[in-house]
N, C-alpha and C positions, 0 to 999 in steps of 0.2 A: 418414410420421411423424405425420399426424394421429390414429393409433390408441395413440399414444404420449403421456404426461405426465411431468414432470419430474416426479422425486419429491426430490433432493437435489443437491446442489454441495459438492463440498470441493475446497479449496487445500493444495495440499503444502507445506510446512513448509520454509522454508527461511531459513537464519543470512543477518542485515543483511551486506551487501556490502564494510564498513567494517573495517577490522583495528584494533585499540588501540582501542576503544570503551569507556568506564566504563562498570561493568555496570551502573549507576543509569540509564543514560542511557535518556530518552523516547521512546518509541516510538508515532506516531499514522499510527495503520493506518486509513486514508482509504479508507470502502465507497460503492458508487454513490449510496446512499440516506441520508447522512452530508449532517448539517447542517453549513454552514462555519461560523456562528455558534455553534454547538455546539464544533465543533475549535478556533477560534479562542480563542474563553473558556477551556479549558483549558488549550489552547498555550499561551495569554501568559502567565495564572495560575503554569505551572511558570516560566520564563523573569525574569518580572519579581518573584513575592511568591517561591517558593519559591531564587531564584537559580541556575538550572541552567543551567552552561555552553553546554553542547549539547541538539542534539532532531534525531528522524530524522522523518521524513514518510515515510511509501509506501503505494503506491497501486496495484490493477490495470488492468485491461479498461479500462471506462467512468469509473473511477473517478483517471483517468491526469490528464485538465482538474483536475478537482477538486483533486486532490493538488498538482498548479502553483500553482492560485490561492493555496490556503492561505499556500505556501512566499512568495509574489510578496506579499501582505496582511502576513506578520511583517516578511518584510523593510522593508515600507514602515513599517511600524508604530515596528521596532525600531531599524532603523539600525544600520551596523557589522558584521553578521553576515558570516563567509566562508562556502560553500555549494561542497560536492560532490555530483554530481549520477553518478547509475548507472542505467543501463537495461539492462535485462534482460527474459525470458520465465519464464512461471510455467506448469507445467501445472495445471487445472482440471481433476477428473473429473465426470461428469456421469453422474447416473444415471435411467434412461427406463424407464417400467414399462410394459408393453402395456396395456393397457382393453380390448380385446375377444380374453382368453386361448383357445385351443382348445380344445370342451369335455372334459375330461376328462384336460386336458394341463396340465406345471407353467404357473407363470405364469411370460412371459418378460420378462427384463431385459436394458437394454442400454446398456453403458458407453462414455464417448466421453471420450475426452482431448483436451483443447483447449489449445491455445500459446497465453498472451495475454500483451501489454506489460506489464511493470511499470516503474516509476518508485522509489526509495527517492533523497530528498533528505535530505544534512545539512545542517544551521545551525549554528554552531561562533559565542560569540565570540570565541574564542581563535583565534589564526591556524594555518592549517592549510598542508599540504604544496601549495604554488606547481605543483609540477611532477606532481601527482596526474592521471590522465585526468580529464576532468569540473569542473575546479577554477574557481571563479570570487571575484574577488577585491569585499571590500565597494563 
């Protein structure tokens, strides 16, 4: 692999875990490199000035801590919230370019599909389904 560089990463697309969702509802996609103080100022901002019932959190890979904290920080902050939690796997593709191609040969590429955890947490303060997997109560 050391004749190899990343040239790109993409996440496949996939619908919140959640059914009955308002299509308004917030969505903070928590990346590794994602300031909490950043998430956090926004979060609230929707939650407390704009009045928005609900907000989803999620988060992949390295970015699985982070996504807790945020969810663990409103809770303290806000008080009251119910919280369904889902975990899941997301594939990543990863694309690897050679650096020293054959002369006179195409240049080769090489894609790798990765399984990594994900996390999608909701915050509701409206009460939510008791009996949901993942449910936890304020």
């Amino acid at each position: 692999m050391e004749n190899f560089r990343k040239v790109r990463t993409s996440e496949e697309e996939s619908p919140l875990p959640f059914p009955d969702l308002p299509p308004d509802v917030v969505e903070m996609k928590v990346k590794e490199g994602s300031k909490i103080r950043n998430l956090m100022n926004y979060a609230m901002a929707q939650m407390e000035l704009k009045g928005r019932r609900q907000i989803v959190f999620s988060g992949c890979g390295r970015a699985v801590t982070k996504t807790i904290t945020c969810v663990e920080i409103m809770k303290r902050k806000l008080g009251g919230l119910h919280q369904v939690t889902k975990v899941r796997y997301k594939t990543l593709l990863e694309v690897w370019e050679n650096q020293d191609p054959l002369p006179g040969g195409p240049a080769q590429n090489l894609t790798v599909h990765k399984n990594v955890p994900s996390i999608c947490i909701l915050l509701s303060r409206d009460p939510l389904d008791p009996n949901e997997t993942g449910y936890q109560p304020p």
